[in-house]
N, C-alpha and C positions, 0 to 999 in steps of 0.2 A: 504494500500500500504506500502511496507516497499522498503527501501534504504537500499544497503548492502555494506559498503565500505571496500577496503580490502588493506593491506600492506604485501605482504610474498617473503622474499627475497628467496627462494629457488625455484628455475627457474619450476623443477618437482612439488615438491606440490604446486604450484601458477595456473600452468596451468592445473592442478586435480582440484583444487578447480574452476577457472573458468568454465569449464565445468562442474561442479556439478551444479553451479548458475544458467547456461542456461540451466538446464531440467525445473529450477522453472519461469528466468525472457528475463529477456533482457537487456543486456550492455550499458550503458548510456557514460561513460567512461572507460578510459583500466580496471582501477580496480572500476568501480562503476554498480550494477546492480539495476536494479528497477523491483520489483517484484510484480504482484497485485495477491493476492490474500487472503485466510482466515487463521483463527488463528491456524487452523490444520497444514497448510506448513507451515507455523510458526516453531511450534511446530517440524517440522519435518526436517527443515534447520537446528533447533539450536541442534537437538538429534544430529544428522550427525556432525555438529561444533564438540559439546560434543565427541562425542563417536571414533569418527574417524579424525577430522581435527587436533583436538586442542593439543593430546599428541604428533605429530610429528612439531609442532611450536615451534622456538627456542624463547629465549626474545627480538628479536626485528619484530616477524611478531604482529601482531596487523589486528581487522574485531571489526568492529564497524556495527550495526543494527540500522536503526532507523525507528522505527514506527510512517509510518506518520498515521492521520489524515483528514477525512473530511474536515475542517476548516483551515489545514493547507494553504499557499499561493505558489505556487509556481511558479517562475517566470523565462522563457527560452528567451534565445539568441542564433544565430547563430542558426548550425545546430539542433541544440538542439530544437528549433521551432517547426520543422517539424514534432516531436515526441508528439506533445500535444495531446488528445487522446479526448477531448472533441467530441461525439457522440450525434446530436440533432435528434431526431425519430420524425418525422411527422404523 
């Protein structure tokens, strides 16, 4: 699973890049998306970053990635709850 947090002051490229997020995830907050899947989209979020987001970001936009983790913990409140995705198969 990876967390993709994002800061891009420029109102057009912010709302290109969020919709880029959501072909891979799903929004957790305005700028927060949570994305499950393999090291390919990976791979294929960060070409895009690289290739097309990153030369039109001035120095104060900032995208921070974080690969979580099996072992990671992760702990919701509020709406957030609702979103927990544990799946038990009988």
């Amino acid at each position: 699973m990876l967390l993709i947090s994002y800061d891009i002051h420029q109102t057009k490229l912010r709302t290109k890049f969020s919709k880029f997020l959501k072909k891979y995830g799903e929004r957790l907050q305005y700028s927060v998306f949570e994305i499950k899947n393999s090291d390919r989209v990976l791979e294929n979020i960060q070409t895009q970053i690289k290739y097309y987001f990153e030369k039109r970001f001035s120095q104060d936009d900032s995208i921070i990635i974080f690969q979580m983790s099996k072992q990671c913990k992760i702990t919701r409140y509020g709406y957030a709850k609702n979103q927990e995705s544990d799946v038990l198969i009988v």
